[in-house]
C-alpha positions as CSV (number, residue, x, y, z in Angstrom):
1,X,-90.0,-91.1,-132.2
2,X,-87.7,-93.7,-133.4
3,X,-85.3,-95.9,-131.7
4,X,-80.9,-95.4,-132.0
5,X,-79.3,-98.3,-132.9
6,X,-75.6,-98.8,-133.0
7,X,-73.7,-100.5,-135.4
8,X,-70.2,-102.7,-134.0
9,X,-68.2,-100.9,-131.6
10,X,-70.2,-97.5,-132.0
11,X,-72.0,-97.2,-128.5
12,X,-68.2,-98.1,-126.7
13,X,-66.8,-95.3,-128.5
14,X,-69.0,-93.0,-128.1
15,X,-69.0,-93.2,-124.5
16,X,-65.1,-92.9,-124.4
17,X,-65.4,-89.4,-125.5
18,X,-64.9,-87.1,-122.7
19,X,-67.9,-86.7,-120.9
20,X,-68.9,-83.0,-122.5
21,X,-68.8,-84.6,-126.3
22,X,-70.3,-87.6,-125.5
23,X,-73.2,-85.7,-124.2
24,X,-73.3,-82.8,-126.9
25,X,-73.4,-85.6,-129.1
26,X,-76.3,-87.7,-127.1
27,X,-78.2,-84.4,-127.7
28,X,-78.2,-83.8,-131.7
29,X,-78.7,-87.7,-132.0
30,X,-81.8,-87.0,-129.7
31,X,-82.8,-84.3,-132.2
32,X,-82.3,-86.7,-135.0
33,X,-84.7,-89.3,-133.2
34,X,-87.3,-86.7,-132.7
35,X,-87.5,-85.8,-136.5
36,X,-85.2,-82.6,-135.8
37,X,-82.6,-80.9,-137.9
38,X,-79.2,-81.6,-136.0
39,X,-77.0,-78.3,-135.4
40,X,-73.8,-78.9,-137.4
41,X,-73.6,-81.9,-140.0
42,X,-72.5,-83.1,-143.6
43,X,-73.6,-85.4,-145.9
44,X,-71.3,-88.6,-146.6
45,X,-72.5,-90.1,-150.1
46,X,-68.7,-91.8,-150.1
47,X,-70.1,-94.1,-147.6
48,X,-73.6,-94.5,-148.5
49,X,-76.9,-93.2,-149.6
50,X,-78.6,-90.9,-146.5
51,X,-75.4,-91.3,-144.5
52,X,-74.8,-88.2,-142.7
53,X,-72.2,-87.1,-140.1
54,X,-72.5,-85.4,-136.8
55,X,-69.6,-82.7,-136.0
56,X,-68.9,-82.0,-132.8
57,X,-66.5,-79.4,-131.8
58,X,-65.1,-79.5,-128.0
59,X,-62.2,-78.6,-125.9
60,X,-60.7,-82.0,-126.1
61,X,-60.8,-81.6,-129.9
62,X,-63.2,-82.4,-133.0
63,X,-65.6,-85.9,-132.6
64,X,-67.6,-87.6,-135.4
65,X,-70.8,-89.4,-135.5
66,X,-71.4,-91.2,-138.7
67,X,-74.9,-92.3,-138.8
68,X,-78.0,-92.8,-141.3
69,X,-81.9,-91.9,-140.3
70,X,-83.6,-92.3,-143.6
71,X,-85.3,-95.7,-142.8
72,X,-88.7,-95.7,-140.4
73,X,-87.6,-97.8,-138.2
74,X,-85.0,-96.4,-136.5
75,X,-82.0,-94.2,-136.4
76,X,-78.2,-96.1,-137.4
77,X,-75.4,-94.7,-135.3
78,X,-72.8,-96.5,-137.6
79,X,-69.1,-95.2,-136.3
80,X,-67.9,-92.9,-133.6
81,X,-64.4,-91.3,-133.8
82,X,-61.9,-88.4,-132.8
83,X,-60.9,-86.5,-135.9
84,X,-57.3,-85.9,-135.7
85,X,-56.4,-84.6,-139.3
86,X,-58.0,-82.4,-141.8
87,X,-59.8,-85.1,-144.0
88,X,-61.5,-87.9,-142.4
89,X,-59.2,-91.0,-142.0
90,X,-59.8,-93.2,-144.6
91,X,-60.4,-96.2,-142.3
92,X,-63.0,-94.5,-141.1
93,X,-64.6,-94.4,-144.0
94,X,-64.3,-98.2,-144.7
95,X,-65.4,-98.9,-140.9
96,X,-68.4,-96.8,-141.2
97,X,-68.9,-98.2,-144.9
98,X,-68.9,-101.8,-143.9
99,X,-71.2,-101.2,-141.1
100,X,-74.2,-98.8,-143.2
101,X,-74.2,-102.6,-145.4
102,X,-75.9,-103.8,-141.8
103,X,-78.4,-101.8,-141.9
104,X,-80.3,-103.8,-144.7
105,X,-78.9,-101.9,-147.6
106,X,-76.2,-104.1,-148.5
107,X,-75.7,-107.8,-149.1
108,X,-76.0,-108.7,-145.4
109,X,-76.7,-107.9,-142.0
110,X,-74.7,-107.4,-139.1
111,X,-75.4,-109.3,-136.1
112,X,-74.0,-107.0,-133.5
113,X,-76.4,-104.2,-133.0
114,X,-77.5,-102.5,-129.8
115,X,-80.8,-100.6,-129.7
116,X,-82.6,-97.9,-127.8
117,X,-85.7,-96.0,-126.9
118,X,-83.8,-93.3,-125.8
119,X,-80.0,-92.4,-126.9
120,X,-79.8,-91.4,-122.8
121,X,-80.3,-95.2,-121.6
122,X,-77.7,-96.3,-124.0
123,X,-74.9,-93.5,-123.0
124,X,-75.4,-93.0,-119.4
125,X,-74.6,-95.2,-116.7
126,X,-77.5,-95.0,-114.3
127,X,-81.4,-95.1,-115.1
128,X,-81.4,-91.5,-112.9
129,X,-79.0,-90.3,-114.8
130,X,-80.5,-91.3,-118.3
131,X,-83.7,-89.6,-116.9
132,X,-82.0,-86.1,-116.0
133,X,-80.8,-85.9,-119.2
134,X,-83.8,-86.6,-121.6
135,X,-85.7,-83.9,-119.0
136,X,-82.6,-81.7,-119.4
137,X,-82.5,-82.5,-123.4
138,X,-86.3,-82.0,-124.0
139,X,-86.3,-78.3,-122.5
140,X,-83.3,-77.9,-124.9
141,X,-85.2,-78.8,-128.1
142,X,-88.3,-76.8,-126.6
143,X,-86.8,-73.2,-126.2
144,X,-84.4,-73.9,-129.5
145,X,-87.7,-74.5,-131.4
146,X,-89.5,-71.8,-129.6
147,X,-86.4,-69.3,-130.6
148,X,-86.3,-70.8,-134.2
149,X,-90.1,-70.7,-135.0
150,X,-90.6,-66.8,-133.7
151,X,-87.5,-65.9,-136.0
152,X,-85.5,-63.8,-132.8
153,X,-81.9,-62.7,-132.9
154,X,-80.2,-64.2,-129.7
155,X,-80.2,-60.4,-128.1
156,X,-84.0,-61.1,-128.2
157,X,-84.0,-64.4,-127.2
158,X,-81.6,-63.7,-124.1
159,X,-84.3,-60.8,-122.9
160,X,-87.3,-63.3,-123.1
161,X,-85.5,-65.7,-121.2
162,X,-83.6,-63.9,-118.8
163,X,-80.0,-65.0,-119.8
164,X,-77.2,-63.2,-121.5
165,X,-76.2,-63.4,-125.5
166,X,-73.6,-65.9,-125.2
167,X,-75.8,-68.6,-122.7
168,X,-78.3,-68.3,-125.9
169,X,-75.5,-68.8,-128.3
170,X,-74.3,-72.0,-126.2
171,X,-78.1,-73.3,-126.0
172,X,-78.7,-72.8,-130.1
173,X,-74.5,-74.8,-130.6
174,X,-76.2,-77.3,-128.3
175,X,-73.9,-77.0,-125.2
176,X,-76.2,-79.5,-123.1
177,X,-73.6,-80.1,-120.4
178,X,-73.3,-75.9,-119.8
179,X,-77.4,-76.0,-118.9
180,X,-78.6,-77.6,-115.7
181,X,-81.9,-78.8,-115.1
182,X,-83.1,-76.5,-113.2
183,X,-81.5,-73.5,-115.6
184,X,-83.7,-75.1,-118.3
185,X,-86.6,-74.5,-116.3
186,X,-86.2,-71.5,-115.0
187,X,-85.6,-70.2,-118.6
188,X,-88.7,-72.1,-119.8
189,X,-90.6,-70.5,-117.0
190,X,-89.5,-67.1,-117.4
191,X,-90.4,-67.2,-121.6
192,X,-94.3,-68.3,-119.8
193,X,-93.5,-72.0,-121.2
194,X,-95.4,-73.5,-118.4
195,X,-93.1,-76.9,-118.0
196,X,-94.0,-79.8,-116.3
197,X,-93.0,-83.3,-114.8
198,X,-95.1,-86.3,-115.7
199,X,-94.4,-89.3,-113.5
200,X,-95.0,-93.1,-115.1
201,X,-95.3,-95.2,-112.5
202,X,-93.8,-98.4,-113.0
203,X,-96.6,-101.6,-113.6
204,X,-94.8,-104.0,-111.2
205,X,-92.1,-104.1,-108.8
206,X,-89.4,-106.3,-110.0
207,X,-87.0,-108.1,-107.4
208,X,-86.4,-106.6,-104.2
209,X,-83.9,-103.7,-105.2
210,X,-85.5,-102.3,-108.5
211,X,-83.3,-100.1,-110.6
212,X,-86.0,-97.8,-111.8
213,X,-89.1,-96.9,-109.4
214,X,-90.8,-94.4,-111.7
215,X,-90.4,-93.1,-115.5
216,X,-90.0,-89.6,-115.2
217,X,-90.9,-87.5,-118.5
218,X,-91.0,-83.3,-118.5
219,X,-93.5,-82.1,-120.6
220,X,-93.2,-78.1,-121.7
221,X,-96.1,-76.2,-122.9
């Protein structure tokens, strides 16, 4: 699995999207890091070679992740913006330009750069919170693949996992806020998934008040 880094100002703008986009897009970038297709995107050669960007489509309007994954070592979240006309801005296009050079494929390298395991711990406030949603984004990716590799029409993916059309059309557009974590399980349940929880705990104890007493991680056979 590779690490997300962010480029400049990228991680601050991503989290001022409203909640509901910020999270959609947590979840294709989480794809991304775990060698996946993402759901809706477009390649940007006008910026640079491998740059590709994330569309995200909610009720607060249309959001943009510009980012590149073609190197090993990690994923590049290079610019994170509203779209507000037709074509993309054209200062978007310098911004995210100016920061794929950081990356190593230009003539220098950017200084400020803020890396992750886990696109969760960098977008969510709390350690709980960062661990509900890789739980909540792994069952995601699990019963999308599932759906995707068996070749079934949402009508049949809604009777194996007990769910209407239009919940299966919301989990394929990845719609991660609509899905609780226990709706995820239940679904991966009912399909005969078998998922799990793994607990990590943690090697020492740190300080008296500890943010994080135990890595949890869901596992889904």
């Amino acid at each position: 699995m590779k690490t997300v880094e962010f480029m400049g100002t990228a991680l601050d703008d991503l989290r001022g999207f409203p909640q509901t986009a910020m999270r959609a897009a947590g979840y294709q970038i989480d794809r991304i890091q775990n060698g996946l297709a993402p759901d809706d995107v477009r390649a940007m050669p006008s910026i640079g070679s491998g740059v590709m960007e994330l569309r995200i489509w909610d009720e607060a309007g249309a959001f943009r992740v510009v980012y590149v994954a073609k190197f090993e070592d990690a994923v590049y979240v290079l610019h994170c913006f509203q779209k507000k006309t037709p074509q993309t801005a054209q200062r978007d296009i310098e911004l995210a330009r100016k920061r794929f050079k950081g990356t190593g494929e230009g003539d220098f390298k950017m200084t400020d750069k803020q890396r992750f395991a886990s696109v969760w711990d960098a977008i969510e406030d709390t350690p709980p919170q960062a661990a509900c949603m890789r739980a909540r984004s792994e069952l995601m990716m699990s019963l999308t693949e599932v759906i995707r590799e068996r070749g079934m029409t949402q009508g049949d993916a809604a009777a194996l996992f007990g769910v209407t059309q239009p919940r299966i059309s919301d989990l394929m557009r990845g719609k991660i806020s609509l899905f609780s974590l226990d709706t995820l399980i239940d679904m991966a349940a009912t399909a005969g998934m078998c998922p799990s929880v793994k607990v990590t705990k943690p090697k020492a104890m740190l300080g008296k008040h500890p943010k994080r007493a135990a890595k949890r991680q869901l596992e889904v056979a």
